[in-house]
DOGUGU-253020 format. One record per atom (N, C-alpha, C): residue number from 1; residue in one letter; atom name; x, y, z. Coordinates in steps of 0.02 Angstrom, whole numbers. Layout:
N
<rec><i>NUM</i><aa>a</aa><at>CA</at><X>X</X><Y>Y</Y><Z>Z</Z></rec>
...
//
This chain:
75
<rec><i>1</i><aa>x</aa><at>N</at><X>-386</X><Y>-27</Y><Z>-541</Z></rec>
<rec><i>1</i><aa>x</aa><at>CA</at><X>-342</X><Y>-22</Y><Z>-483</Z></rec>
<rec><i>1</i><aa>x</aa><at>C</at><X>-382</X><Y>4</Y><Z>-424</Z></rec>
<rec><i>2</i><aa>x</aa><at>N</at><X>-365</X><Y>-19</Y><Z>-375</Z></rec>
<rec><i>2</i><aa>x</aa><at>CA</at><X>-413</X><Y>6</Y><Z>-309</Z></rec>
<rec><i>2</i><aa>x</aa><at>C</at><X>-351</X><Y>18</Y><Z>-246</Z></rec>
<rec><i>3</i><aa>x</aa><at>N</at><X>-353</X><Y>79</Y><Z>-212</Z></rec>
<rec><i>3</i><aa>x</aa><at>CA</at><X>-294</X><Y>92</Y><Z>-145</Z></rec>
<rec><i>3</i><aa>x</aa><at>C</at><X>-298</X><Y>23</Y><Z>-116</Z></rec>
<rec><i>4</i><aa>x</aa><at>N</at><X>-255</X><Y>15</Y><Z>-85</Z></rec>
<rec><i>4</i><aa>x</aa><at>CA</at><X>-245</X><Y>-48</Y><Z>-37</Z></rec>
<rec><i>4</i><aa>x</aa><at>C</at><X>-245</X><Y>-31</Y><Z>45</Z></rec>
<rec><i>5</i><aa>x</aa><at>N</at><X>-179</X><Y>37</Y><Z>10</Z></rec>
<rec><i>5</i><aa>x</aa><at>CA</at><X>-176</X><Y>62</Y><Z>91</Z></rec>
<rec><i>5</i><aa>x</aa><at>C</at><X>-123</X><Y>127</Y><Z>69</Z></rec>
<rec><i>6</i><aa>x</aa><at>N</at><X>-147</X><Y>174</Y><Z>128</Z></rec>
<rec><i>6</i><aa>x</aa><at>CA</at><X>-79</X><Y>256</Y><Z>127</Z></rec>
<rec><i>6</i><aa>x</aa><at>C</at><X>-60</X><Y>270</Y><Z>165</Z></rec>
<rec><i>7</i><aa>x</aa><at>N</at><X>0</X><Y>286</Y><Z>166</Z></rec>
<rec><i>7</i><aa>x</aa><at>CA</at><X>51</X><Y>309</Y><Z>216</Z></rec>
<rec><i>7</i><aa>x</aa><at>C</at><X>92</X><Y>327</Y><Z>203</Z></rec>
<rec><i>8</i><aa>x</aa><at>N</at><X>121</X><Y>365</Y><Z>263</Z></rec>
<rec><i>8</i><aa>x</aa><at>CA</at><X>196</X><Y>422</Y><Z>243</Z></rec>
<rec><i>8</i><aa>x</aa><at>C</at><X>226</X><Y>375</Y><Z>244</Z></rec>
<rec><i>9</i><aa>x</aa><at>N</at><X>227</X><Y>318</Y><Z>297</Z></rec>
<rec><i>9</i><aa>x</aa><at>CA</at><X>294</X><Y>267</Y><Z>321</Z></rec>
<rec><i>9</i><aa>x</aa><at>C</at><X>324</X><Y>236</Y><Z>259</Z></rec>
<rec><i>10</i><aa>x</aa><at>N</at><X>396</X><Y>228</Y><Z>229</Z></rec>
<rec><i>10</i><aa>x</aa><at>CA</at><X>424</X><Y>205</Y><Z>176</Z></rec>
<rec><i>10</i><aa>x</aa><at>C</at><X>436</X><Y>138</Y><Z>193</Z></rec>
<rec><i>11</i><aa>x</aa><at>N</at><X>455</X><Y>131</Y><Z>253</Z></rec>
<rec><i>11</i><aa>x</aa><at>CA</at><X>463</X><Y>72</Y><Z>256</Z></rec>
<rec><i>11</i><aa>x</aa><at>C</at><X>401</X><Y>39</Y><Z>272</Z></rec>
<rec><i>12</i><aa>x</aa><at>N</at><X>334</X><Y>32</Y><Z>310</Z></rec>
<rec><i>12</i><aa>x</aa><at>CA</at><X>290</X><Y>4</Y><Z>312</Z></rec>
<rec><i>12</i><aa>x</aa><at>C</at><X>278</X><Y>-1</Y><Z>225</Z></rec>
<rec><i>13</i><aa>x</aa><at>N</at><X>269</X><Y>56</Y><Z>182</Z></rec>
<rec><i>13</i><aa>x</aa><at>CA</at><X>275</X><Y>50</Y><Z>131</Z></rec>
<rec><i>13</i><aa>x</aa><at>C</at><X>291</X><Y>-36</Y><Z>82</Z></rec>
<rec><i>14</i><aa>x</aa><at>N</at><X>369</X><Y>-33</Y><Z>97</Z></rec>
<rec><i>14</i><aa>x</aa><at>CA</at><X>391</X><Y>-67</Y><Z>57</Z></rec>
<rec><i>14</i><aa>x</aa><at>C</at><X>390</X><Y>-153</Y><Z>105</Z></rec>
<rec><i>15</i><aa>x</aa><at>N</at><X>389</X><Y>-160</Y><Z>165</Z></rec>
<rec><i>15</i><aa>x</aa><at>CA</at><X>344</X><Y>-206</Y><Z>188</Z></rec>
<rec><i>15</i><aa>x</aa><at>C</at><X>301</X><Y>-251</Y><Z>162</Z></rec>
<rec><i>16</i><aa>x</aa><at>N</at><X>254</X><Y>-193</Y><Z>160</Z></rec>
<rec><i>16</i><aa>x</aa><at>CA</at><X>182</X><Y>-240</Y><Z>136</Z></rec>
<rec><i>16</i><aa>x</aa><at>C</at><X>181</X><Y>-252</Y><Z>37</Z></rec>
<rec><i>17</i><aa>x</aa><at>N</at><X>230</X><Y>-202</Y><Z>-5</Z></rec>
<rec><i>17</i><aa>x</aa><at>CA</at><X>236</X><Y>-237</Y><Z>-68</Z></rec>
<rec><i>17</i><aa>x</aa><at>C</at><X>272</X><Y>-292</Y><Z>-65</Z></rec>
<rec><i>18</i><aa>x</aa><at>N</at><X>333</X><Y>-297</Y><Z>-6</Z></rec>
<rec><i>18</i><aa>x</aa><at>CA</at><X>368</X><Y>-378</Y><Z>-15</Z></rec>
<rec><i>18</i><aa>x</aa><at>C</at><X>314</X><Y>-431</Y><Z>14</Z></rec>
<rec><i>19</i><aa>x</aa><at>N</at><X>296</X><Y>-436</Y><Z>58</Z></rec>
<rec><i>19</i><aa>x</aa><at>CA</at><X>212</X><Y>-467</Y><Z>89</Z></rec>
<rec><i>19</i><aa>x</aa><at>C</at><X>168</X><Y>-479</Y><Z>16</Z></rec>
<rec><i>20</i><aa>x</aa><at>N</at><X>169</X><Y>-462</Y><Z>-17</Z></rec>
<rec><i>20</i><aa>x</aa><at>CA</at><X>110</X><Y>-448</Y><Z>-63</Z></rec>
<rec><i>20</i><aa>x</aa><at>C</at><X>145</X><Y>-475</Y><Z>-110</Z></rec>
<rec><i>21</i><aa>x</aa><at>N</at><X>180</X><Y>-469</Y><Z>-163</Z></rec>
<rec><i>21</i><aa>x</aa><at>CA</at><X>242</X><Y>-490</Y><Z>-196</Z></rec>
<rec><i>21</i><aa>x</aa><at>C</at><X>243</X><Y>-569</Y><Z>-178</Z></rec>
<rec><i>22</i><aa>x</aa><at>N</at><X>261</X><Y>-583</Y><Z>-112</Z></rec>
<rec><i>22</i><aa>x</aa><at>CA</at><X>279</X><Y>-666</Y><Z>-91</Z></rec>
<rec><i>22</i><aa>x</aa><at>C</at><X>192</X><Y>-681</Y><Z>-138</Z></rec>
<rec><i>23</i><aa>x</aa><at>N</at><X>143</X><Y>-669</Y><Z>-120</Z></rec>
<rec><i>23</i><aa>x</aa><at>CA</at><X>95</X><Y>-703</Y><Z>-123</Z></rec>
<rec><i>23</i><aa>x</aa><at>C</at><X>81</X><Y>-706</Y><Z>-184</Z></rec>
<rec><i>24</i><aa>x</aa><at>N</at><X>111</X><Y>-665</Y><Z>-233</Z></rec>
<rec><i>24</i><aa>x</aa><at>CA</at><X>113</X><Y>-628</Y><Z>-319</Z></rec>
<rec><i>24</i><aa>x</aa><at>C</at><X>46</X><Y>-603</Y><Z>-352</Z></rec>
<rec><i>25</i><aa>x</aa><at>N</at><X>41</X><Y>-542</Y><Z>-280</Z></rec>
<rec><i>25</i><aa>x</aa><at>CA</at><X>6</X><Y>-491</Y><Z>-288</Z></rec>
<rec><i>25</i><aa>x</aa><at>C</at><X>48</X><Y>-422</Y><Z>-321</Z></rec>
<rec><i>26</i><aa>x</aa><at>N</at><X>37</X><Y>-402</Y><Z>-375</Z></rec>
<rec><i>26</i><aa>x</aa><at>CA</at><X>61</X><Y>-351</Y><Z>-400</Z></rec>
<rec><i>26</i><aa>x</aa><at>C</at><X>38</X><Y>-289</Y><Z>-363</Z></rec>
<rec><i>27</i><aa>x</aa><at>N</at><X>82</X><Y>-247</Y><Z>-354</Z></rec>
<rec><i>27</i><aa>x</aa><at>CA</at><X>55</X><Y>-171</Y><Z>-348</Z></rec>
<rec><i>27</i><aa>x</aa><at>C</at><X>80</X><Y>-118</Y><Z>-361</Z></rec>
<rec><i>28</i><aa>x</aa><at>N</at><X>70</X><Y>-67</Y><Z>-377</Z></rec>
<rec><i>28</i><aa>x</aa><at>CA</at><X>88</X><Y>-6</Y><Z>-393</Z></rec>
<rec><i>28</i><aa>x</aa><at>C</at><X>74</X><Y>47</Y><Z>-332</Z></rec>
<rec><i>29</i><aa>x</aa><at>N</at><X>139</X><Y>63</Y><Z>-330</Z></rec>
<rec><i>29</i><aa>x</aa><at>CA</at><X>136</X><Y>146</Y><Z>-283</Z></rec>
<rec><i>29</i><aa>x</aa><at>C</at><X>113</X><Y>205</Y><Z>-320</Z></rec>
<rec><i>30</i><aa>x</aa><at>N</at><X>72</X><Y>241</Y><Z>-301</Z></rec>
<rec><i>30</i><aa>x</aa><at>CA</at><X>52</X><Y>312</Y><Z>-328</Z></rec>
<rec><i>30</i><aa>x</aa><at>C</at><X>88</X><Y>365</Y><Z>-282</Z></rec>
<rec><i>31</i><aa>x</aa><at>N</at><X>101</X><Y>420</Y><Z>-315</Z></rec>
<rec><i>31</i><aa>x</aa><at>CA</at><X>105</X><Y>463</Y><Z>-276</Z></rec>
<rec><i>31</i><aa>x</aa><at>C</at><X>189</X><Y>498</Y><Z>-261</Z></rec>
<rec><i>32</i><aa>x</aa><at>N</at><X>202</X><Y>425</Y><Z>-271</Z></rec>
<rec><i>32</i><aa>x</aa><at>CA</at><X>267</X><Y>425</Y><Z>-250</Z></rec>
<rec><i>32</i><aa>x</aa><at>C</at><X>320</X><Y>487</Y><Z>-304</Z></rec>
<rec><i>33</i><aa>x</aa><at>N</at><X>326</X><Y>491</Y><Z>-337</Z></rec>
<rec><i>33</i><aa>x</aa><at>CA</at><X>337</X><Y>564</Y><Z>-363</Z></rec>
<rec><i>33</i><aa>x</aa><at>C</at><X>333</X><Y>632</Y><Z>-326</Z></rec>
<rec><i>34</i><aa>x</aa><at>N</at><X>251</X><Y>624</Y><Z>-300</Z></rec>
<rec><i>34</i><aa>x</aa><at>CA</at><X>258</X><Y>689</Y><Z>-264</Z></rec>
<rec><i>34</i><aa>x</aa><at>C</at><X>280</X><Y>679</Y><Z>-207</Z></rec>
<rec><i>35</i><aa>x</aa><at>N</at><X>304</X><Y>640</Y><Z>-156</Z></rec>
<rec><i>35</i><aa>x</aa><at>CA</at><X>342</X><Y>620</Y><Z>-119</Z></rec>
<rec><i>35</i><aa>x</aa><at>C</at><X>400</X><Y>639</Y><Z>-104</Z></rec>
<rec><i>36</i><aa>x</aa><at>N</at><X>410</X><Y>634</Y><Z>-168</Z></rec>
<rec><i>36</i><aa>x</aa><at>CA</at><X>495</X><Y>640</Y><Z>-195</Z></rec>
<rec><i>36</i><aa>x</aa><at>C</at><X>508</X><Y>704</Y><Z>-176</Z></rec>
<rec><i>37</i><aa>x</aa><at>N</at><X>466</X><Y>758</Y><Z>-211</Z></rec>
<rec><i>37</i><aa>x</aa><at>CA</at><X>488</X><Y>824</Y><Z>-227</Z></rec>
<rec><i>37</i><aa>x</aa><at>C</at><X>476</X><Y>874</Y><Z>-164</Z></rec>
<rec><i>38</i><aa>x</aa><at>N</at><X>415</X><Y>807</Y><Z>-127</Z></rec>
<rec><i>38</i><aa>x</aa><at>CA</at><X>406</X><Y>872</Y><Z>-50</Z></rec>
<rec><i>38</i><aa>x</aa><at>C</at><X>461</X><Y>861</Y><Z>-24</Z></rec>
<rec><i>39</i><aa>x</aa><at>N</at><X>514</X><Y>833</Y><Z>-32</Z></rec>
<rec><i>39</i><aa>x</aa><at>CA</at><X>551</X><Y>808</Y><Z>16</Z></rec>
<rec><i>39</i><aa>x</aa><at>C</at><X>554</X><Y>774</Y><Z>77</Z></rec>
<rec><i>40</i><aa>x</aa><at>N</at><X>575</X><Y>775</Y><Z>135</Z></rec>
<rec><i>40</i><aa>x</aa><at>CA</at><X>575</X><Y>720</Y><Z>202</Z></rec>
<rec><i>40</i><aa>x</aa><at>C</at><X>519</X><Y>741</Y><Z>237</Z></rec>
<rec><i>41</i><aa>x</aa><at>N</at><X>483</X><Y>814</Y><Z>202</Z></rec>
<rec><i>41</i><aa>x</aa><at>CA</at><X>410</X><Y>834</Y><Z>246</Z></rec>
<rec><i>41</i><aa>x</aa><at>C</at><X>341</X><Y>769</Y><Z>289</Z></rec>
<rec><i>42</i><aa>x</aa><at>N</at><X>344</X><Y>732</Y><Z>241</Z></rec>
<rec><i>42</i><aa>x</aa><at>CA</at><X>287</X><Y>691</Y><Z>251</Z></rec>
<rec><i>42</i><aa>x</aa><at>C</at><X>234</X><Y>698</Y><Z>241</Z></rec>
<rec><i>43</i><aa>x</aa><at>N</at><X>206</X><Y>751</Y><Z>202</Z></rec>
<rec><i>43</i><aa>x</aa><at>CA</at><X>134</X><Y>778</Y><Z>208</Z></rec>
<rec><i>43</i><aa>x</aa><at>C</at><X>93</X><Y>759</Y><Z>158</Z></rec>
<rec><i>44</i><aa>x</aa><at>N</at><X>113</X><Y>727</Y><Z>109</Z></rec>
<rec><i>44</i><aa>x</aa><at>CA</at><X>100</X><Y>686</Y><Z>47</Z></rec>
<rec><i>44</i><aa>x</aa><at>C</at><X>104</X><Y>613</Y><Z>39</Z></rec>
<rec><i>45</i><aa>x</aa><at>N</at><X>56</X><Y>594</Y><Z>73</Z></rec>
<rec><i>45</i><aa>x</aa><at>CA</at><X>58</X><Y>496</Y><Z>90</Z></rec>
<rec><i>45</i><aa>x</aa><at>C</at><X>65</X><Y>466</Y><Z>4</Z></rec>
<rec><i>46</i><aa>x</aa><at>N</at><X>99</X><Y>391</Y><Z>14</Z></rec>
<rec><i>46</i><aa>x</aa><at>CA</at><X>89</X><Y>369</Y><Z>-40</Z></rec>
<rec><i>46</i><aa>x</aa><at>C</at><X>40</X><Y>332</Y><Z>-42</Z></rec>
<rec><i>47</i><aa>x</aa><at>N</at><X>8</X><Y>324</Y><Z>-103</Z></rec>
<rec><i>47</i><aa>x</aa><at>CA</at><X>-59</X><Y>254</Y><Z>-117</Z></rec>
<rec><i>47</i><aa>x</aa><at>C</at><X>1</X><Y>199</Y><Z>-142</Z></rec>
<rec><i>48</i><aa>x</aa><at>N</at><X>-29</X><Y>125</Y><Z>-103</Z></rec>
<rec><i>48</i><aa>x</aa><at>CA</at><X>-7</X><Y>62</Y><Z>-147</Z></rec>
<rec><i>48</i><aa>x</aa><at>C</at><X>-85</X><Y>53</Y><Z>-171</Z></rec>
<rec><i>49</i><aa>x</aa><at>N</at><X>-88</X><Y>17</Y><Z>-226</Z></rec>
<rec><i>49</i><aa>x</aa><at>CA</at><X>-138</X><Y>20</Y><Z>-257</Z></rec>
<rec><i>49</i><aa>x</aa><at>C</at><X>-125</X><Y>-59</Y><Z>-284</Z></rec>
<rec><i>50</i><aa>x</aa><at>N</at><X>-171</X><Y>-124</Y><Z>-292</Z></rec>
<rec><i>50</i><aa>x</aa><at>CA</at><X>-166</X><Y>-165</Y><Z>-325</Z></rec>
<rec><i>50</i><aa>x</aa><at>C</at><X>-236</X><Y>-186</Y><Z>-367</Z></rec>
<rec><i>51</i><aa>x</aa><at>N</at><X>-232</X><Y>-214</Y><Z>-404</Z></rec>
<rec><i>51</i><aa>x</aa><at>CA</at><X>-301</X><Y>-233</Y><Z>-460</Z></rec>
<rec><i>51</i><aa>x</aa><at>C</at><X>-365</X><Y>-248</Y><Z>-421</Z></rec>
<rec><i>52</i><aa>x</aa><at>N</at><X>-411</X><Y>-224</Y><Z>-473</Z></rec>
<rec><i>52</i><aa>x</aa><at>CA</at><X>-469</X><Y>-244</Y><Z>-401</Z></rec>
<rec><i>52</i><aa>x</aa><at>C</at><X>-465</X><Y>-314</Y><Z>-388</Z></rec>
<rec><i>53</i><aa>x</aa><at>N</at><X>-482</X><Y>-382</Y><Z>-434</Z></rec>
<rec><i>53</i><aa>x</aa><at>CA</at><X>-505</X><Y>-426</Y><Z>-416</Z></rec>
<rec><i>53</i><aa>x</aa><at>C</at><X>-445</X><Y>-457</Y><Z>-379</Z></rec>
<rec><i>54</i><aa>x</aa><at>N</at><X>-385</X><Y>-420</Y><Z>-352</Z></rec>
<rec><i>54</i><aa>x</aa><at>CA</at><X>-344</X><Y>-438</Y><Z>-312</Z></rec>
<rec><i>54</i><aa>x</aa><at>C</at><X>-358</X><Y>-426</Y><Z>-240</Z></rec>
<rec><i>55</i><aa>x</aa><at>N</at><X>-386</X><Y>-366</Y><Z>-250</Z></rec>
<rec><i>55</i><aa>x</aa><at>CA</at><X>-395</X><Y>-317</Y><Z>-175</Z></rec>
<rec><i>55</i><aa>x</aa><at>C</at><X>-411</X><Y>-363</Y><Z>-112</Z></rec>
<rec><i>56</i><aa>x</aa><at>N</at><X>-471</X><Y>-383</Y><Z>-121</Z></rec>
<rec><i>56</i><aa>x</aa><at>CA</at><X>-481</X><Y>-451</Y><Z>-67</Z></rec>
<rec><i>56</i><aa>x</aa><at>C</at><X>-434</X><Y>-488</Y><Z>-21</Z></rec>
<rec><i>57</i><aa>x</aa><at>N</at><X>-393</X><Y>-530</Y><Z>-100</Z></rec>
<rec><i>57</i><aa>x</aa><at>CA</at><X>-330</X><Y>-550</Y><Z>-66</Z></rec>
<rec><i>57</i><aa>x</aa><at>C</at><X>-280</X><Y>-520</Y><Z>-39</Z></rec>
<rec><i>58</i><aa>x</aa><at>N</at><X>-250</X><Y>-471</Y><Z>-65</Z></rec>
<rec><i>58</i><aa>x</aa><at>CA</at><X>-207</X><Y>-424</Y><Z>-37</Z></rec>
<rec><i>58</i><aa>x</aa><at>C</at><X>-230</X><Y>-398</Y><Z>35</Z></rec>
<rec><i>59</i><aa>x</aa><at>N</at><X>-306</X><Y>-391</Y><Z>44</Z></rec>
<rec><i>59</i><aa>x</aa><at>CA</at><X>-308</X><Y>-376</Y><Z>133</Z></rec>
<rec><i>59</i><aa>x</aa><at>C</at><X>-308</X><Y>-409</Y><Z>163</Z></rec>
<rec><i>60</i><aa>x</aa><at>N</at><X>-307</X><Y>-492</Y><Z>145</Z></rec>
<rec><i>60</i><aa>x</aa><at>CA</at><X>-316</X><Y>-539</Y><Z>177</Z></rec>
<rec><i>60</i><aa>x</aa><at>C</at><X>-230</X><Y>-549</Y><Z>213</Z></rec>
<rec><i>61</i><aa>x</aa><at>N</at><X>-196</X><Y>-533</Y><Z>149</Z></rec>
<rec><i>61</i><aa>x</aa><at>CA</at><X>-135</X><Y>-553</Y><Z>191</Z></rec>
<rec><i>61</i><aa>x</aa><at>C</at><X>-116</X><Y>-501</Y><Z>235</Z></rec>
<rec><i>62</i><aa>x</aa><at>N</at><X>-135</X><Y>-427</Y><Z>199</Z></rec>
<rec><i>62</i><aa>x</aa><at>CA</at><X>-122</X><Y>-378</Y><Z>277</Z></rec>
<rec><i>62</i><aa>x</aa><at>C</at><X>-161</X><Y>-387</Y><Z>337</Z></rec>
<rec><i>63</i><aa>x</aa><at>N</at><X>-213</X><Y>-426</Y><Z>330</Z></rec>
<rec><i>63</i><aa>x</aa><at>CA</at><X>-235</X><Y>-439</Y><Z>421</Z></rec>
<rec><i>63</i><aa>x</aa><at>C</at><X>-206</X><Y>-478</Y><Z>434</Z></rec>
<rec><i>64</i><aa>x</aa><at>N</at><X>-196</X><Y>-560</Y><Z>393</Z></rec>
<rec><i>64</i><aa>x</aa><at>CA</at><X>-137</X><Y>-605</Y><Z>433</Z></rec>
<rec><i>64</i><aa>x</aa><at>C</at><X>-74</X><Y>-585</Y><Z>449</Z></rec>
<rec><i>65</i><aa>x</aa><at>N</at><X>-44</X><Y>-526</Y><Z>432</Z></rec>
<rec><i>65</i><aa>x</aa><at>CA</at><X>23</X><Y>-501</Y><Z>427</Z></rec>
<rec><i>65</i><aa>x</aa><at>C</at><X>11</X><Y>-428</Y><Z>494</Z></rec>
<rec><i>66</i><aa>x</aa><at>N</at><X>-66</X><Y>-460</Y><Z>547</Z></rec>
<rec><i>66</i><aa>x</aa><at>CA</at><X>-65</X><Y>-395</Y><Z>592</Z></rec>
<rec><i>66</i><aa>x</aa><at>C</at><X>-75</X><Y>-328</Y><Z>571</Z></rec>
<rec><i>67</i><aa>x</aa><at>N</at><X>-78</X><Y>-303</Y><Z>500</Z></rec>
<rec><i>67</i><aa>x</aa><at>CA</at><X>-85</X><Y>-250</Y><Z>458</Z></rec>
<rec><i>67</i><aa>x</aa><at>C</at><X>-149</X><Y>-228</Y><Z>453</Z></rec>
<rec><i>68</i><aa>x</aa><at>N</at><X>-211</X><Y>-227</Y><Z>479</Z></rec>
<rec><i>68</i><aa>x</aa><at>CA</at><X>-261</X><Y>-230</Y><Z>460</Z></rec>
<rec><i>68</i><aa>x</aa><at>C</at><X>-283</X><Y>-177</Y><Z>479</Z></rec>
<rec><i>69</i><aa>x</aa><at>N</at><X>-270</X><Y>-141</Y><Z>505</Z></rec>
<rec><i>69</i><aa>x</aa><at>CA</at><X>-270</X><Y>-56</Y><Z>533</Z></rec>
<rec><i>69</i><aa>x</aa><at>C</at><X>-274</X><Y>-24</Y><Z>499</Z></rec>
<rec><i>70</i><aa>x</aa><at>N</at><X>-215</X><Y>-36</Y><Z>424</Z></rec>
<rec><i>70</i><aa>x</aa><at>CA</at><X>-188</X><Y>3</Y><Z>360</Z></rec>
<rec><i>70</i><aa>x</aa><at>C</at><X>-234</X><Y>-18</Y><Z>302</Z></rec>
<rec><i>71</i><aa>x</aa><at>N</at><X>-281</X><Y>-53</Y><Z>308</Z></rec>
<rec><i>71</i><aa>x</aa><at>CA</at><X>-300</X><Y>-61</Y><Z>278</Z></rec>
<rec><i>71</i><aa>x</aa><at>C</at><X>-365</X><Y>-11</Y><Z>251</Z></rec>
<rec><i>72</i><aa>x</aa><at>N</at><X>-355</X><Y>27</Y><Z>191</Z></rec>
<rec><i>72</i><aa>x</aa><at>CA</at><X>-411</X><Y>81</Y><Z>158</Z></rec>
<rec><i>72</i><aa>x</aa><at>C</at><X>-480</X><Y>24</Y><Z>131</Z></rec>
<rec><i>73</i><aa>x</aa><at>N</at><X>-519</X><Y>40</Y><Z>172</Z></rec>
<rec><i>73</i><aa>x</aa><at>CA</at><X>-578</X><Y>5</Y><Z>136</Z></rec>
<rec><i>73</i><aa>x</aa><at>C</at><X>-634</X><Y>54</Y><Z>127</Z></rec>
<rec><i>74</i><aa>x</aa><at>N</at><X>-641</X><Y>76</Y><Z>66</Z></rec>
<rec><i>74</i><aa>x</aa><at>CA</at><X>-690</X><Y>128</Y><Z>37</Z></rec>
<rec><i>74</i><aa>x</aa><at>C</at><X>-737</X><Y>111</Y><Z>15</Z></rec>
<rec><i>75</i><aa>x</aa><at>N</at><X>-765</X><Y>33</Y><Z>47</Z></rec>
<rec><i>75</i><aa>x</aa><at>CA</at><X>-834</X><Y>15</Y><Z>-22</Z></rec>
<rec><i>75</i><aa>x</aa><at>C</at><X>-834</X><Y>-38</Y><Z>6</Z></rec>
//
């Protein structure tokens, strides 16, 4: 699994898994638990995270989708 992208925003959040999803890119949120428990604070971003040999594609559609800002590229 490799980050995709983090952020407090829930809805940018869930955005880019329906974006990603259409294309039937799987992903998993991390984090999201501790999210939960800070409550509406924000100070605890979530990771979407999808498979590596997905990763590629998955940024591809967040720059066509104008997203490319959010995009975590560590490597």
């Amino acid at each position: 699994m490799r980050d995709l992208m983090v952020t407090n925003d829930p809805v940018l959040l869930s955005f880019v898994e329906v974006l990603l999803k259409g294309e039937s890119i799987d992903t998993v949120v991390l984090d999201q638990n501790m999210s939960i428990v800070e409550g509406s604070i924000g100070i605890f971003p979530r990771r979407l995270s999808v498979l590596d040999e997905d990763w590629c594609a998955a940024a591809r559609v967040m720059r066509d989708a104008g997203l490319g800002e959010w995009i975590k590229d560590d490597g």
